[in-house]
N, C-alpha and C positions, 0 to 999 in steps of 0.2 A: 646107057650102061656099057661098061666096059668087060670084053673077057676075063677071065680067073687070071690070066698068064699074062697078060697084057698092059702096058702103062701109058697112062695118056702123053698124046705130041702136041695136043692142044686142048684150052680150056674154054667153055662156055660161060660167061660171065651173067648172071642171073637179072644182077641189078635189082632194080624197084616193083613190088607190082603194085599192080592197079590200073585203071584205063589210061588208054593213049589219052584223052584230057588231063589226066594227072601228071603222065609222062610229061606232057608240052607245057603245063603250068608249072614241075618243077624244075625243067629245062630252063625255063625264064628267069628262075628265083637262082639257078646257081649260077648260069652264066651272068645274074650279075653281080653276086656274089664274089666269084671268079673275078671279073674284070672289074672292080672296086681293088680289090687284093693286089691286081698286078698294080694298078696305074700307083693307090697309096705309097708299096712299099716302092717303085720304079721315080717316085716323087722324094721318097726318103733318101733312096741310092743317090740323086741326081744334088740334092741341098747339102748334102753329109760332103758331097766331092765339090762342090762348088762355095760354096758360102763359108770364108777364113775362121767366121766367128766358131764353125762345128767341128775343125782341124784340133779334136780330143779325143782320148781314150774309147771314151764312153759312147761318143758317134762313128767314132771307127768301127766299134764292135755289131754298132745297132745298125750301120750299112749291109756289116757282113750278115746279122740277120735278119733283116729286111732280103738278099740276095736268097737267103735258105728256103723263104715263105714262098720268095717267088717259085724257086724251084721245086720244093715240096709241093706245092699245088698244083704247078703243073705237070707233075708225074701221075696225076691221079687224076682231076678234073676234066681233062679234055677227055680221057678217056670215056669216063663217065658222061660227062655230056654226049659223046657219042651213041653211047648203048642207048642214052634217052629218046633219041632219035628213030634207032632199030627200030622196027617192026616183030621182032623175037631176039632170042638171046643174042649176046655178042661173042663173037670166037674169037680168043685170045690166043698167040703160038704157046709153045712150053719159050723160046729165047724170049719172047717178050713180056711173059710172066715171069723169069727170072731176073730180069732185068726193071720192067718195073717195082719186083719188092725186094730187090737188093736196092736201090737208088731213095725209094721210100724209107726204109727203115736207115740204109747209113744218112741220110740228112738230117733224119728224125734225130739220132744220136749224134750226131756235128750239132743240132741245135741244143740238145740240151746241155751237153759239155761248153757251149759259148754262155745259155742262160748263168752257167756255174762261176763260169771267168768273169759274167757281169755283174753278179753280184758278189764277189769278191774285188772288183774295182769299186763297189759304190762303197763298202766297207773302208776302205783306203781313203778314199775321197771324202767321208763322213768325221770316219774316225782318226785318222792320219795327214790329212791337210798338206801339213807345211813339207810331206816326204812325198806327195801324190805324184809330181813331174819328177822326180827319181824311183822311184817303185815303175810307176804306170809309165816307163820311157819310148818312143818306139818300138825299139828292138824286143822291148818284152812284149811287146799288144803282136807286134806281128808274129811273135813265133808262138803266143798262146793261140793266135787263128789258125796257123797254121799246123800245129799238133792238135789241135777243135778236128778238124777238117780231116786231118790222116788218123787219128784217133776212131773215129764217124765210121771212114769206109772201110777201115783194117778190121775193126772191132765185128763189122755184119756177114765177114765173107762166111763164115764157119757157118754162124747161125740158117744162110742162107741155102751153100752147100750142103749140108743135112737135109734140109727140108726137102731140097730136090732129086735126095739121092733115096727116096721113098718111093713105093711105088701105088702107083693112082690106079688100082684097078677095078675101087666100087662105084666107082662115078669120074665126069669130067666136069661137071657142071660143080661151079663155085660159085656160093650162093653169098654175093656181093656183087658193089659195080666194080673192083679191082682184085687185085688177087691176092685175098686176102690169108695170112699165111694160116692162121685158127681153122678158116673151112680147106684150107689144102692139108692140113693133118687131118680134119674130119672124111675125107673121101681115100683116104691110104688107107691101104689093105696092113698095114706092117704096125705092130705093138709100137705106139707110138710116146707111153707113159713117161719111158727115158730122154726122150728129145724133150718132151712139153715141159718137163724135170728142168734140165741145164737151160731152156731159154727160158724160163721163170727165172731161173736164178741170175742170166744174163741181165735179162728187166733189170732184175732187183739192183744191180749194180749199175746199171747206165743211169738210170734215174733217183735212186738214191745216194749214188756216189756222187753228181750234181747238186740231189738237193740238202743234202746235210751241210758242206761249205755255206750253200746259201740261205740256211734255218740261221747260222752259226754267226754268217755277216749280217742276216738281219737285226737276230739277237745283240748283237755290238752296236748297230747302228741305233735301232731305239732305245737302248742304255746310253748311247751320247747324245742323241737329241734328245731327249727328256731331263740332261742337266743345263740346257742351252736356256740362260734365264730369258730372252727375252723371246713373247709368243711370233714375232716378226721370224727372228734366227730361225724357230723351229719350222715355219712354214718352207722355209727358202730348203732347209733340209730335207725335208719330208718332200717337198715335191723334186728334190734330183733322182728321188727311188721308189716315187709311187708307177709310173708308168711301169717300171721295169718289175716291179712287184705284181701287179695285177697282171702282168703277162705271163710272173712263174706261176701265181695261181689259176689260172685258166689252162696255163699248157702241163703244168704238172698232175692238174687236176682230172683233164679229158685223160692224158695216157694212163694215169695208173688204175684207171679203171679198164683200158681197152689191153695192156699188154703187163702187168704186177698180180697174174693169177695163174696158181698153180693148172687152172686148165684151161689149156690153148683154144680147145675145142666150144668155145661160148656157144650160147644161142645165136642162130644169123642175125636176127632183128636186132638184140643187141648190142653183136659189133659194128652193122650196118648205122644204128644212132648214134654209136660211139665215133666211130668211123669219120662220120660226116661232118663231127665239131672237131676232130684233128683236123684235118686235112681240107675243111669248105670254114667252117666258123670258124676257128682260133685266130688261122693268118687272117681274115678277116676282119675282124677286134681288132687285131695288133695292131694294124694301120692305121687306125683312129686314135688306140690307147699310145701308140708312139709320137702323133703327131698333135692331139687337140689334147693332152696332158701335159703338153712339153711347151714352156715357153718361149725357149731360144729356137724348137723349128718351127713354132706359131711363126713369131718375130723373123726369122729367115724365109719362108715361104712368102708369108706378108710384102716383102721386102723384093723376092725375086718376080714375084707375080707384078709389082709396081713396074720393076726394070721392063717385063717384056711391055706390057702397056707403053711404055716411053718408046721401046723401039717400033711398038706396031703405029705409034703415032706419029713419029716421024716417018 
């Protein structure tokens, strides 16, 4: 506990309980959970830039997030693998608490603003066809990543700066393996209702300002495949936007339960289960849902995995 007058310089990281067997068994389960995630999306990055067949829109964007999972995970994971290790709590700085959930939340919001751009290209590609290499041209995919991405980190400074500009004087102990920002307003001394206020409402715009575009192009998109007379057309349709579909409902699904409520302050256990399918399960999924749903990076991975065999054979 901390003094009446005093604000914490560092934080305690509570993490998991339960016996050190539980610790070292789920030690196991995420680091390989973890290292599934990197090599997947590091396998995506690597086919997306190499194989001419993937030089489109649509793998340009899914490089860039495959890059965001990578980094999104590893803002959190290793950490957490750490503490599981500790023998007691983990201490965090205050710079590296503000720095890990500044970095967490702006990638979180780069990803969801690129989910948004992505399904507004598959709308194009669906419904618009013969205009898709004039709509979708370079010049527009790189400057939609590149305002994705300064959108992301511009958008979290504020959110971020408030939170820190509170003071921590009922506790240091955050009750999670990161720092997570629901238990950093739970342990401030300072009427917190108007902050928990504006980033609700921040929420509310990062992720439905994303997912309405993408209610809107899905809506267009099964109105044009459902006129597609023949059942062959429809399949070919339907799988260019199923991957990218079962990834907004997975990733739309875990955040708006963990950050689209009016109170910041959840139960820990709560955030803690919510917590751990953002940031351990989602990108997780994704590397499987972007690769064994996709038949052109089946077909290219297939293809690159033959080439190195040729050269480890010669």
């Amino acid at each position: 506990m901390l003094g009446n007058q005093s604000s914490a310089t560092e934080f305690y990281l509570l993490g998991f309980p339960g016996s050190k067997e539980l610790h070292h068994l789920l030690f196991a389960t995420f680091f390989f959970f973890y290292s599934v995630t990197l090599m997947g999306n590091m396998v995506i990055i690597l086919i997306v830039c190499a194989d001419k067949r993937l030089q489109s829109p649509m793998y340009f964007f899914l490089g860039h997030l495959s890059a965001l999972e990578i980094l999104v995970t590893s803002v959190i994971v290793p950490v957490m693998l750490w503490g599981l290790l500790l023998p007691g709590m983990q201490t965090i700085s205050l710079a590296a608490c503000v720095t890990q959930l500044f970095l967490y939340l702006s990638l979180g919001t780069t990803e969801f603003a690129l989910l948004g751009a992505m399904a507004v290209d598959r709308y194009v590609a669906v419904c618009n066809p013969l205009r898709y290499n004039v709509i979708m041209n370079s010049h527009t995919c790189i400057w939609v990543v590149i305002v994705s991405w300064v959108f992301g980190f511009l958008f979290e400074i504020w959110p971020v700066y408030a939170t820190f500009q509170l003071t921590f004087c009922k506790s240091n102990v955050v009750n999670n393996f990161f720092c997570d920002r629901g238990q950093l307003l739970k342990v401030s001394c300072n009427n917190t209702l108007f902050i928990e206020f504006i980033l609700f409402l921040m929420a509310v715009f990062v992720l439905f300002g994303s997912l309405i575009p993408t209610i809107i192009s899905y809506t267009c998109i099964i109105s044009t495949i459902l006129k597609i007379p023949s059942a062959s057309g429809r399949r070919k349709a339907f799988s260019m936007c199923g991957s990218h579909f079962t990834c907004v409902v997975i990733g739309y699904g875990s955040c708006l339960f963990l950050y689209v409520k009016p109170k910041q302050t959840q139960a820990a256990d709560y955030n803690r289960v919510v917590s751990l399918m953002v940031s351990v399960v989602t990108p997780f999924l994704n590397s499987f849902i972007f690769t064994l749903r996709n038949d052109k990076v089946i077909e290219a991975l297939w293809d690159g995995m033959k080439r190195c065999c040729q050269l480890f054979n010669n």
